[in-house]
C-alpha positions in Angstrom: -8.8 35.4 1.6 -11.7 37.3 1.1 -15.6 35.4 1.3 -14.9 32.2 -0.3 -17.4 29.7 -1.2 -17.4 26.5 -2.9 -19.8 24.6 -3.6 -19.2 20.0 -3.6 -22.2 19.0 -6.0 -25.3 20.2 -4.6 -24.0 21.0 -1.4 -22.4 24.3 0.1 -19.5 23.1 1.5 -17.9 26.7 2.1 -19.9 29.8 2.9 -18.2 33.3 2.7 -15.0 31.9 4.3 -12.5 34.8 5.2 -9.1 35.4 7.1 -5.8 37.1 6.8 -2.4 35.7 7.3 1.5 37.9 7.1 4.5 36.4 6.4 5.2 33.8 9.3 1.8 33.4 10.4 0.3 30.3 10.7 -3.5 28.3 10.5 -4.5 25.6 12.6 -7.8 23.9 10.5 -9.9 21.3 12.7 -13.4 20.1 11.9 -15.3 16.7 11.3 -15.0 15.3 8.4 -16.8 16.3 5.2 -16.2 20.0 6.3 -14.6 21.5 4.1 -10.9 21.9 5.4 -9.1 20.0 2.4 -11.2 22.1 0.2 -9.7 24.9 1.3 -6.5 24.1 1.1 -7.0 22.8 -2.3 -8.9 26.7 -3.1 -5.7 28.3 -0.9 -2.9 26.5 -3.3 -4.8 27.4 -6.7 -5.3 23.8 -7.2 -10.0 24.3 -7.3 -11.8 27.9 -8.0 -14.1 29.2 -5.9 -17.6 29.7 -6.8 -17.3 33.1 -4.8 -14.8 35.0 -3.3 -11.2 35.8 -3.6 -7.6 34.7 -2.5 -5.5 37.4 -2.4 -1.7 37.5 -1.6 -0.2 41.3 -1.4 -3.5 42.4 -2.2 -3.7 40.9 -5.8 -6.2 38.0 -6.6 -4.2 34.6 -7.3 -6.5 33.9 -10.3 -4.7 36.9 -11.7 -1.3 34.7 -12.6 -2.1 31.1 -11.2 2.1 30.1 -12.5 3.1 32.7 -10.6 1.2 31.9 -7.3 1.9 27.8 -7.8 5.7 28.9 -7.6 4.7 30.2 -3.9 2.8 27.4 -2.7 3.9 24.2 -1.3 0.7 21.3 -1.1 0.8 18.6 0.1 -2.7 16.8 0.2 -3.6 13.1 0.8 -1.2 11.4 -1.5 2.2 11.2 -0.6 3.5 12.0 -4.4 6.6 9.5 -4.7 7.5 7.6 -7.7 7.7 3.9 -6.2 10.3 2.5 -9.1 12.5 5.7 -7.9 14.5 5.9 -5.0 14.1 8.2 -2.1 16.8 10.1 -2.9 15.9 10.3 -6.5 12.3 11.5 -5.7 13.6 14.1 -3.8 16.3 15.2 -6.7 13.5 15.5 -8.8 12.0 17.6 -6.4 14.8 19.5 -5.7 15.1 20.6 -9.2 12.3 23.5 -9.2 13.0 24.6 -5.6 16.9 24.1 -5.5 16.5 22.6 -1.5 19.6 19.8 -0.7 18.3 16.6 -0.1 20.1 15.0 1.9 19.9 17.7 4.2 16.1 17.5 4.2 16.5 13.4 4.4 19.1 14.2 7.7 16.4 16.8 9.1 13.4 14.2 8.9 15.2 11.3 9.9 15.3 9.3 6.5 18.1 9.6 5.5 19.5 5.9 5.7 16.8 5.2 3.7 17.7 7.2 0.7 18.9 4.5 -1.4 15.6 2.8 -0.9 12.7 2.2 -3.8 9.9 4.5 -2.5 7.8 1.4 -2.9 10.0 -0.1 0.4 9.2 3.1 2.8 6.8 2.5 5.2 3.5 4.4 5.3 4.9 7.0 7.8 8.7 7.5 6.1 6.7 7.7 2.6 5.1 10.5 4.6 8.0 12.1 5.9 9.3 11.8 2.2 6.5 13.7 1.3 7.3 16.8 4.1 11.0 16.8 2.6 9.6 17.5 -1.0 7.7 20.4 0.5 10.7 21.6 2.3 12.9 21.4 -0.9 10.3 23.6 -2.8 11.3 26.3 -1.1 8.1 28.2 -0.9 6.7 30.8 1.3 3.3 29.2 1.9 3.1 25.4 2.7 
């Protein structure tokens, strides 16, 4: 990630923002709110262009083939991005389907899975949540 910055309306909300990450790295972000940090991660997943700047993975600039980098990246932002009418084990089929994760075993892993005949609409707000963690695991991606 080479000097990103966006811009929220009028307001500079990131200013020439740069690091570097390898494979199993990880980033701790931590600010007040208003900062910046979901904007990042929003910027870092291909999901908002910067106004400046560059993501790069292997040295090529994710703009370059935004399919292909969406195939390596794994968001999960402030909504937990269940189907309520669906079951938790149907949500996470569906998910399963473009990164080929089992999800039961993801269910077992997070502690959910005697819920997995439930609507999604029954979950509280933290299993929803740990729903959501078991749909990034089944994506399968290198970058979450």
């Amino acid at each position: 990630m080479e000097n990103i910055s966006v811009f929220r309306g009028e307001r500079l909300v990131l200013d020439r923002v740069g690091f570097t990450l390898d494979a199993g790295d990880a980033l701790l972000l931590t600010g007040p709110n208003g900062a910046g940090k979901s904007t990042l991660l929003r910027v870092l997943a291909g999901l908002r262009k910067p106004e400046g700047g560059h993501v790069l993975w292997s040295g090529v600039d994710t703009l370059a083939d935004r399919s292909q980098h969406a195939g390596r990246v794994a968001y999960l932002g402030h909504q937990d991005a269940l189907k309520l009418g669906l079951t938790l084990r149907e949500n996470l089929t569906l998910a399963a389907r473009s990164g080929g994760g089992d999800p039961d075993s993801c269910m077992k892993s997070l502690n959910i899975l005697g819920l997995a005949d439930l609507p999604a609409r029954m979950l509280s707000a933290g299993q929803k949540r740990r729903a959501a963690l078991a749909r990034v695991l089944l994506a399968q991606a290198p970058l979450w």
